[in-house]
C-alpha positions in Angstrom: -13.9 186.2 -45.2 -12.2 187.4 -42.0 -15.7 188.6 -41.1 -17.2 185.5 -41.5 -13.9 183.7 -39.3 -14.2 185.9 -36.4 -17.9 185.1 -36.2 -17.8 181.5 -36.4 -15.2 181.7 -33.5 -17.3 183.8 -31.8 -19.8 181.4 -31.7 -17.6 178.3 -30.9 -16.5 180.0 -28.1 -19.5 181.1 -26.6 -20.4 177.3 -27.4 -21.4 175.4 -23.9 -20.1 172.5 -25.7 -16.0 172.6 -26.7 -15.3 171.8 -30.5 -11.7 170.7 -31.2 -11.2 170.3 -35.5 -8.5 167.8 -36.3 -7.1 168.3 -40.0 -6.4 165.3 -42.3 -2.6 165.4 -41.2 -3.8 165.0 -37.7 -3.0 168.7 -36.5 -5.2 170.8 -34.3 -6.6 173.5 -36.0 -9.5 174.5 -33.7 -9.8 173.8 -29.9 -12.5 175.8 -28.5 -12.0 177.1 -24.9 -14.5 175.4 -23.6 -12.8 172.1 -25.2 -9.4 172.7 -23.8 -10.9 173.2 -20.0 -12.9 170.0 -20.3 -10.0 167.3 -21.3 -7.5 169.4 -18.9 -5.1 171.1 -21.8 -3.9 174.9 -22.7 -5.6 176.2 -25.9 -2.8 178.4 -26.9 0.1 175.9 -26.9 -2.4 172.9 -28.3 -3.4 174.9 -31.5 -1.5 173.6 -34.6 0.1 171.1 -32.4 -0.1 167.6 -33.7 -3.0 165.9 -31.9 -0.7 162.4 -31.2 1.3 165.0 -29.3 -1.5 166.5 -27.2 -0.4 165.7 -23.1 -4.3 163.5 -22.7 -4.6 160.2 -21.2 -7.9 159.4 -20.5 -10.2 156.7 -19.9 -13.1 154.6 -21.3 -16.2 153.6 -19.0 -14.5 150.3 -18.3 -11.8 152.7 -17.3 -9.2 151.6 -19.8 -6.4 153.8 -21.0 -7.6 156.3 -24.3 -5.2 158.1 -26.2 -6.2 161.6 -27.5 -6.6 160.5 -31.5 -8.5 157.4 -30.3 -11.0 160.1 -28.2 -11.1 162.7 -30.9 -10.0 161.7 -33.9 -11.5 158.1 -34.6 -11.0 156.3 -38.1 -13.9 156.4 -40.5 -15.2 153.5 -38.7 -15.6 154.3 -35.8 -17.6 157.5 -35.4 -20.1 156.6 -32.7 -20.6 158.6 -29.7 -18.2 157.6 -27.2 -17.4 158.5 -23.1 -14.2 159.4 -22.2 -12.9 160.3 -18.4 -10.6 162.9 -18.3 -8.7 162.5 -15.3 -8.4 165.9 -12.9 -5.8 166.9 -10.2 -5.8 163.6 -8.1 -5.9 161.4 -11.3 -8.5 158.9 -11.5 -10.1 159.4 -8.4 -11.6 162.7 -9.7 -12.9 161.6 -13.3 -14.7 164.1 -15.2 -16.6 162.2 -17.5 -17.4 163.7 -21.3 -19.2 162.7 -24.2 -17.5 163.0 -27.7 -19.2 162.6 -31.2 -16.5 163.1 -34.0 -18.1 163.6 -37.8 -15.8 163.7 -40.9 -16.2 166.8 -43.1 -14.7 166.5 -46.4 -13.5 170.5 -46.6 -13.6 171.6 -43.1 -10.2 173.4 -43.1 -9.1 175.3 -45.9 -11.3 172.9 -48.4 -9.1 170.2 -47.0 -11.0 166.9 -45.0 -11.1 167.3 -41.6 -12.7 165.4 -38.4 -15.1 167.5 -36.0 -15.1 166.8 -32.5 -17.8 168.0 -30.2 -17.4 167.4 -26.5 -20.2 167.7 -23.7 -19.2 167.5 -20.5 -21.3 164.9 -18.6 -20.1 164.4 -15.1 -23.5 165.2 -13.9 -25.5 163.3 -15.6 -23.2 160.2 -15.2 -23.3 160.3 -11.5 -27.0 160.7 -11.9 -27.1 157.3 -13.6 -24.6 156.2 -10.9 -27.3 157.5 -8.2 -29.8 155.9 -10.1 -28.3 152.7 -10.9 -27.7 152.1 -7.3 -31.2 152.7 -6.5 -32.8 150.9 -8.6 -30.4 148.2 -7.7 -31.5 148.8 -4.1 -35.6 148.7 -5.2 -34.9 145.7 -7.1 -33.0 143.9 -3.7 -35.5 145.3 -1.3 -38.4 144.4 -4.1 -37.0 140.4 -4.5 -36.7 140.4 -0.7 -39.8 141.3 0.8 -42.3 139.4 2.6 -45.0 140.5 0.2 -45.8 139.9 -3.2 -44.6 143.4 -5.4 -44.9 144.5 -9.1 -44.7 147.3 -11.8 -47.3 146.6 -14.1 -47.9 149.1 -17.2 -50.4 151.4 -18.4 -52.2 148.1 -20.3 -52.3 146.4 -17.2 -49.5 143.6 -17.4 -47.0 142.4 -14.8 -43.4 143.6 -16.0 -42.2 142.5 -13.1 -42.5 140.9 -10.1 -40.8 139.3 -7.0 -41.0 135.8 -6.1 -43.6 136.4 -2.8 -45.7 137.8 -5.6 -45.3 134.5 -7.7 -45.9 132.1 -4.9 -48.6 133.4 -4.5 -50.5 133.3 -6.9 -48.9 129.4 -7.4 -46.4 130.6 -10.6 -42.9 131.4 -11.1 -41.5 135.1 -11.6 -40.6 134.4 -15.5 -44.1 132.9 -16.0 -46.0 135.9 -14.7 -43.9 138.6 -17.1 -45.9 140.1 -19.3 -49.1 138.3 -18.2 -52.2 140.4 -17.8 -52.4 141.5 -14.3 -56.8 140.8 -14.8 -56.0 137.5 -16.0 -55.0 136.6 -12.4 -57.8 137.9 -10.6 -61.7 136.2 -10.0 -64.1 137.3 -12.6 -66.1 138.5 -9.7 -64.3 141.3 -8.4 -62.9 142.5 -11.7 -65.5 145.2 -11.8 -64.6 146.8 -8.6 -61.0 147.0 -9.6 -61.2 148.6 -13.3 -63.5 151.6 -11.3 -60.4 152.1 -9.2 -57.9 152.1 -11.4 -59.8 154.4 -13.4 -60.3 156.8 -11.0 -56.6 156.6 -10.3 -55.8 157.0 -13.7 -57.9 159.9 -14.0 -56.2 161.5 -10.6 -59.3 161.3 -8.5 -57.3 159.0 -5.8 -53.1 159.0 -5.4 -53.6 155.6 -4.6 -56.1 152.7 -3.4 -56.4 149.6 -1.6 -58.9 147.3 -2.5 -59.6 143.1 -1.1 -59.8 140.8 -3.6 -59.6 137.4 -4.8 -57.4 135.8 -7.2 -57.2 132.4 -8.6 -53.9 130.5 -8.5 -52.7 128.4 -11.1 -53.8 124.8 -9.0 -57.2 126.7 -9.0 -57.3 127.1 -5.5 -59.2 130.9 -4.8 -56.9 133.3 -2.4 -57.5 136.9 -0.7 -54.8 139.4 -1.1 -55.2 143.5 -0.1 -54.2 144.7 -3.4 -52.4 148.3 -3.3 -51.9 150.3 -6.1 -50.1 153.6 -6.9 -49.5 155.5 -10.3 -46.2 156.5 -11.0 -46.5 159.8 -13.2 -43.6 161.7 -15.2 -42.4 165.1 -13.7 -45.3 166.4 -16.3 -47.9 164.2 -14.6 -48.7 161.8 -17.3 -49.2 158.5 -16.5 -45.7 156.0 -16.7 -46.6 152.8 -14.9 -48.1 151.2 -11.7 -46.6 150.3 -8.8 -48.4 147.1 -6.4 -48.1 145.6 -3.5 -50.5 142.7 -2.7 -50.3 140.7 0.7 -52.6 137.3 1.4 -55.2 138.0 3.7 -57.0 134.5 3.2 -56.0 133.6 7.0 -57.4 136.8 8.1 -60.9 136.7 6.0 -61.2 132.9 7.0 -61.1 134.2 10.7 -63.4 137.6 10.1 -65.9 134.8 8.0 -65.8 132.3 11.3 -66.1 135.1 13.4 -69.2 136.7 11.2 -70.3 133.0 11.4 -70.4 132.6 15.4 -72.3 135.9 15.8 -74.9 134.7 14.0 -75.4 131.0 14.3 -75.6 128.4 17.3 -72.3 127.2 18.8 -74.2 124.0 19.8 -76.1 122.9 16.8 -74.7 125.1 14.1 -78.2 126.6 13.2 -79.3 130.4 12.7 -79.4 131.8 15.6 -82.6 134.4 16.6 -80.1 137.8 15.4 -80.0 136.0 12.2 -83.0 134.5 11.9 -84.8 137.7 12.7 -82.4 139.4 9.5 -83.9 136.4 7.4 -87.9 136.9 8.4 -87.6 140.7 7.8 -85.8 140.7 4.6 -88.4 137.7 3.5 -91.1 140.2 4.3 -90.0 142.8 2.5 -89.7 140.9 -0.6 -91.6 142.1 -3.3 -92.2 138.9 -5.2 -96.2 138.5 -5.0 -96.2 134.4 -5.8 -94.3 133.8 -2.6 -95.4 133.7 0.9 -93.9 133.7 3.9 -94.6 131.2 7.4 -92.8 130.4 10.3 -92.9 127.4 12.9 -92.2 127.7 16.8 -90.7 124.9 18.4 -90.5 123.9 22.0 -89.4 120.6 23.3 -92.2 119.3 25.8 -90.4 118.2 29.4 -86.8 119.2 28.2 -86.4 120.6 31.5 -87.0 117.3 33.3 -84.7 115.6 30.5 -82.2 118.0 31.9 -82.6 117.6 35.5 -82.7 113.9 35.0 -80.0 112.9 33.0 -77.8 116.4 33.1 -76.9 118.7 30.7 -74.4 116.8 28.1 -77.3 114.4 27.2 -79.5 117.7 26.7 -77.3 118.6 24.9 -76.7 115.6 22.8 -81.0 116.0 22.5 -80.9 119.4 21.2 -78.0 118.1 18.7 -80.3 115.5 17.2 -83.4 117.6 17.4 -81.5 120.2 15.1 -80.7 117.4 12.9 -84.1 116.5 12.6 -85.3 119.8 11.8 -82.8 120.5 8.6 -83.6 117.3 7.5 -87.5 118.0 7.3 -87.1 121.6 6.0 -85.0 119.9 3.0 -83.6 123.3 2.1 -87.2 125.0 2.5 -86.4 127.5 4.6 -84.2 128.8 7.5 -83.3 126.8 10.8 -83.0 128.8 13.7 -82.3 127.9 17.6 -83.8 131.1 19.0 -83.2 129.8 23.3 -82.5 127.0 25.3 -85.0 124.3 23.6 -86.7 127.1 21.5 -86.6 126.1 17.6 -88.0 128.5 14.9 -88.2 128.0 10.9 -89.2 130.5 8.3 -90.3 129.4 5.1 -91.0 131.0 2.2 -93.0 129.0 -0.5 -96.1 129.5 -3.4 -97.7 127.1 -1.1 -96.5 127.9 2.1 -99.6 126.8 4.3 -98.5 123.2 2.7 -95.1 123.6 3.3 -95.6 124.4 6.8 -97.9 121.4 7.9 -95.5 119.3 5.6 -92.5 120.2 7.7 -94.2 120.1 11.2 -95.6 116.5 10.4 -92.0 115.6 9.5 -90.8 116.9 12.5 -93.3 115.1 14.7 -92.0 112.1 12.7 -88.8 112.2 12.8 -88.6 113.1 17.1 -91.0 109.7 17.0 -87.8 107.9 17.1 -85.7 107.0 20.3 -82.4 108.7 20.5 -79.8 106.7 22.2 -77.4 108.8 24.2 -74.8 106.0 26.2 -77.4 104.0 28.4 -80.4 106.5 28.1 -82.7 106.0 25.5 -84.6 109.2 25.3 -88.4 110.2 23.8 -88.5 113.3 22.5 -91.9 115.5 21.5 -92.3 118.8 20.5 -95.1 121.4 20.3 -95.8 123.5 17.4 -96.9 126.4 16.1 -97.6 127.8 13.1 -98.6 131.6 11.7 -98.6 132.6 7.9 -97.4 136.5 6.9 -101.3 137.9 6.4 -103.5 140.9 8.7 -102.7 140.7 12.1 -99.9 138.8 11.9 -97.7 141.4 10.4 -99.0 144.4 11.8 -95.6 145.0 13.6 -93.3 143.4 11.2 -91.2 140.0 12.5 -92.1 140.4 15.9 -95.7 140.0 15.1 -95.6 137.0 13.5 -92.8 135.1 15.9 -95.3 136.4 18.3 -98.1 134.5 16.7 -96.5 131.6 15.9 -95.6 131.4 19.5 -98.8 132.2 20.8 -99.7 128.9 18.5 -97.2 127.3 20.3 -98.3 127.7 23.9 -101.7 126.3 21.8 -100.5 123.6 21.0 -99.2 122.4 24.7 -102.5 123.4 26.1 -103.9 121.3 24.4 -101.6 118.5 25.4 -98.6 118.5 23.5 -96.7 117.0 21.2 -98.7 118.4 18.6 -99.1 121.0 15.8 -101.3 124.1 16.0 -101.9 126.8 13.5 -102.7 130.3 14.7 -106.0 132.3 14.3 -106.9 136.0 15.6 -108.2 134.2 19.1 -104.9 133.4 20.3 -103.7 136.7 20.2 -105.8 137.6 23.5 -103.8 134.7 25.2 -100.6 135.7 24.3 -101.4 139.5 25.0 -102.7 138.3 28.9 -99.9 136.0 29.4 -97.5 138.9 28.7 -98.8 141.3 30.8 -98.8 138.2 33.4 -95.5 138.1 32.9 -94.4 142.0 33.6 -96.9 141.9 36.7 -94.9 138.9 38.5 -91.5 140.6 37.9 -93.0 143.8 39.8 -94.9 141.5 42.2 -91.5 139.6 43.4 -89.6 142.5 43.4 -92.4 144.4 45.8 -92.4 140.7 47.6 -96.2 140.6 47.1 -95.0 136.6 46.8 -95.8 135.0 49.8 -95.7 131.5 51.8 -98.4 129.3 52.6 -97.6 126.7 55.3 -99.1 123.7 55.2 -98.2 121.0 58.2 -96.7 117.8 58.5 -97.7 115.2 61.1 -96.1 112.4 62.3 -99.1 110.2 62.7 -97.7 108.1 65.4 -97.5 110.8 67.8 -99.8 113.1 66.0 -97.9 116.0 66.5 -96.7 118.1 63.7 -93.3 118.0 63.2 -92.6 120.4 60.2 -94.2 122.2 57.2 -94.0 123.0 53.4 -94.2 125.9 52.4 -96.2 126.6 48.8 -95.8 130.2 47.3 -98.8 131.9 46.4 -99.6 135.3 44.6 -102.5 137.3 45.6 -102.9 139.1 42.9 -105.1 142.4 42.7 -107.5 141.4 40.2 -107.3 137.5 39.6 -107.2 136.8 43.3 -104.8 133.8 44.3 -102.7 132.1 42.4 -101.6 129.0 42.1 -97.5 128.3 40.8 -98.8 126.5 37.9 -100.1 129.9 36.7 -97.4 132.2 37.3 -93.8 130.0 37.9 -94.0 129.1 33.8 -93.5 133.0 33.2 -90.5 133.1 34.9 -87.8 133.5 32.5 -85.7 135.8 33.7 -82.7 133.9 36.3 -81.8 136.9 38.5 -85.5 137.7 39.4 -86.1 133.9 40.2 -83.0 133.8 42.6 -84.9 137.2 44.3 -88.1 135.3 44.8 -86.2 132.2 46.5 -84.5 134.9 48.6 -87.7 136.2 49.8 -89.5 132.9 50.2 -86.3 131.9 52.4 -86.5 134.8 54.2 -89.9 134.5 55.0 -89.8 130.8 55.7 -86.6 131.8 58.4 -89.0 134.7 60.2 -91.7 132.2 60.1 -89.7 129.6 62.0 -88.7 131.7 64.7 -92.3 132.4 65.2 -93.6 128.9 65.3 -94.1 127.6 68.7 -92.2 124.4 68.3 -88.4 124.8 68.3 -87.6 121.7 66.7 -90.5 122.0 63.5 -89.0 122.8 60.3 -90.3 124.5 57.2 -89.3 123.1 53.3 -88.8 125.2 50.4 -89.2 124.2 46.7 -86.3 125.7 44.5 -85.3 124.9 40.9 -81.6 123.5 40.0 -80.8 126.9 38.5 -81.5 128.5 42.0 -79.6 126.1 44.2 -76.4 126.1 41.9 -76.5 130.0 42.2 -74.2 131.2 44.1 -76.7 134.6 45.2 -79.1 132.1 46.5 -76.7 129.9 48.5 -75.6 132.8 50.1 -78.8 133.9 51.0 -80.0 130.9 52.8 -76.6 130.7 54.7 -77.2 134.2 55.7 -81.5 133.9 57.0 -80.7 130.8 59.2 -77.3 132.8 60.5 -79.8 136.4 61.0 -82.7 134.3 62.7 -80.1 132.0 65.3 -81.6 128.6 63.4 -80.8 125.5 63.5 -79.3 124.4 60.1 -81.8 121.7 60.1 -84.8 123.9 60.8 -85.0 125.2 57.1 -85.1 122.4 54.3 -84.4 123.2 51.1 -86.0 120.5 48.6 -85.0 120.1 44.7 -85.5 117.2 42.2 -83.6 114.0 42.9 -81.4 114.4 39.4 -80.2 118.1 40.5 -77.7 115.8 42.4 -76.1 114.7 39.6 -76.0 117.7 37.8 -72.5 119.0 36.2 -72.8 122.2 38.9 -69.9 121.4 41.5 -71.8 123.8 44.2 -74.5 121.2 44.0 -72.3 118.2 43.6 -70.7 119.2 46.7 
């Protein structure tokens, strides 16, 4: 029996955990060493001591006294696990803090009752819950607080909780949202994309993602948030709960979607414009549905640049406005409107019947133009030439640009043939359009080699019969077609930089011409366009021939149309 005694106290006091046995008559019989050091007594005089006598005054967590039989030696009744501070050397400002659970044995000691009291000594792990208290209290603060909308939402997917950025939001209140399923929030559309992310998270493929979405608020109003998502794991990995942040971004897609909007359609008219309309035709070509086909109209307003000169450009403006009107209204949802240049209209259609659906839409259009537009006191008639080329051979040999090609070359057809008419395109055209190109590449070279040159012809005052000055008409003797008149060239001219270098040389030669010419007083008129005179390039470089060649200011005469006075350009104004 002595055996058996030494090794149980061999193993109490090896115990991490201090034991102290109180007997029925409330006497210590066994306080362990590790006991006596953790409530602050001597083990040697405590043994056998009455425990009411014990020197202990401790502390509960609400820091209320304890005596030592209330810590160690409860009633029957109350036998729960309790914490007690023991205080140290500077009292109660260095608590340690120890958990007791007390059993009743009914023949602990001697065969007699007794109550067994084990101790473990939790200092640690209650400032560890102090430590974390206060941070969660700070996550929950900085959580409620932020400008953002935050959650933790569980393994399943619902909110178990969330701050009040989150619940405006999404239109809701904090307590409304607990407990709701995060996926009931979001639009059924982009549902898809998140479940592959979180999966992938889940899985450990990603620590985290970010992801644009939409959700629906409770007025049912749409919204786009950047949802972010991380996976808070257990020190052995496995999965605990999520942690999200999501922040509106509807203000910010609204702007990207106006901005997408702008790069690809008319400021003026709000039509396609030719980067977009180009998408459209190639993607319609490339479709692989065999009942459809695909057509396209060019549209040029005939005399629009007379319309412009006359009456300036706010009322052109106000034209092309209606004209775009005009041409929604007879595609009726048929196809694609596009403003491709300055009075330049293109439409693609794609129809079973698309031959139909292209004469049905250009005799609309002719229609609808038929009517006067009204702009302030000008009543304005508009017409338009057509043209019209169906997706088949030729046309499509080199993809879109073939067939805007052809229904242009349709176009210049149609105004040939005196305008304000419709004309469909055939193989024929395509040598037209081919030559006029080409044209068009030869003049640039021509004017920048001045191979453009003045012809004078002379004005006489017929009273004296004496010629008093001359016009000068540009002609273009060209290698192969011989002279040219402007009608046959001027039209090709698109490009504004290269027309401001052939008024430069036509000046230029007009100046040397004049200081040649045997009159001193005769003078010498140049034609130039609007666009010229209100360039700045061109100015100069009149100011600078008559200042080179000593001439009088008078001596060169630069002539425009009468309405380029009243145009909204205040170098020609003034």
């Amino acid at each position: 029996e002595r055996s058996l005694r030494q090794q149980f106290d061999a193993i109490l006091s090896s115990a991490r955990d201090g034991v102290i046995i109180v007997s029925q008559t409330g006497e210590i019989a066994v306080l362990t060493e590790a006991a006596a050091q953790m409530i602050g007594v001597d083990r040697t005089t405590a043994v056998g001591k009455a425990l009411t006598r014990l020197p202990f005054k401790g502390v509960d967590e609400h820091m209320r006294p304890v005596m030592a039989h209330e810590a160690f030696a409860p009633g029957r009744d109350d036998l729960r696990a309790r914490v007690i501070g023991v205080p140290g050397r500077r009292g109660q400002e260095d608590l340690r803090w120890v958990q007791v659970t007390s059993h009743k044995v009914a023949d602990a000691v001697d065969g007699e009752p007794a109550t067994i009291t084990t101790i473990m000594d939790t200092t640690g792990l209650q400032e560890a819950a102090e430590v974390l208290h206060h941070s969660d209290t700070q996550f929950r603060r900085a959580m409620e607080n932020a400008p953002i909308g935050m959650g933790l939402v569980d393994l399943e997917w619902r909110l178990m909780e969330v701050n009040r950025a989150f619940a405006e939001l999404m239109g809701s209140t904090v307590a409304a949202l607990r407990g709701t399923p995060f996926s009931a929030l979001s639009h059924p559309h982009d549902l898809q994309a998140e479940r592959d992310q979180l999966q992938r998270l889940y899985d450990g493929l990603q620590s985290h993602f970010a992801l644009e979405k939409r959700y629906v608020r409770s007025d049912g109003n749409v919204v786009w948030a950047v949802l972010d998502v991380a996976l808070v794991r257990y020190a052995g990995g496995a999965p605990d709960h999520y942690v999200v942040q999501v922040r509106d971004s509807t203000d910010d897609r609204l702007t990207s979607e106006l901005m997408a909007h702008r790069a690809m359609h008319d400021p003026l008219t709000g039509l396609a414009n030719r980067t977009l309309m180009q998408d459209v035709l190639q993607r319609v070509l490339e479709q692989s549905d065999p009942t459809l086909r695909v057509g396209v109209i060019a549209l040029d307003l005939d005399g629009f640049k007379g319309l412009n000169d006359r009456f300036g450009h706010a009322t052109g403006d106000n034209a092309l406005v209606h004209v775009a009107g005009v041409l929604r209204s007879a595609t009726a949802g048929r196809g694609t409107v596009a403003r491709v240049g300055g009075d330049e209209f293109v439409i693609v259609v794609q129809d079973a019947d698309v031959s139909r659906a292209l004469h049905d839409i250009a005799a609309t259009i002719h229609v609808g133009l038929k009517r006067p537009l009204q702009v302030k006191r000008h009543q304005l008639n508009l017409h338009a030439s057509i043209g019209v080329a169906i997706a088949g051979g030729d046309t499509i040999e080199g993809g879109a640009p073939s067939l805007l090609g052809a229904a242009d070359a349709a176009m210049y057809r149609a105004k040939a043939k005196g305008k304000s008419r419709t004309e469909v395109y055939d193989s024929s055209m395509r040598v037209t359009t081919e030559n006029q190109s080409a044209l068009a590449g030869e003049l640039v070279q021509a004017i920048e080699r001045g191979d453009l040159v003045l012809h004078y012809q002379p004005v006489m005052e017929l009273a004296t019969r004496t010629i008093v000055g001359y016009e000068g008409l540009v002609r273009w003797q060209h290698p192969t077609r011989g002279l040219l008149l402007p009608g046959a060239f001027l039209g090709l001219l698109e490009d504004r930089h290269v027309a401001t270098q052939l008024g430069t040389n036509l000046v230029e030669q007009a100046a040397v011409f004049l200081t040649e010419c045997p009159s001193p007083s005769a003078w010498v008129s140049v034609n130039v366009s609007a666009d010229q005179l209100g360039d700045s390039e061109f100015a100069n470089s009149v100011l600078g021939a008559i200042a080179r060649h000593h001439l009088s200011p008078q001596r060169l005469v630069v002539e425009l149309p009468e309405a380029s006075l009243v145009a909204p350009n205040p170098r020609i104004r003034h």
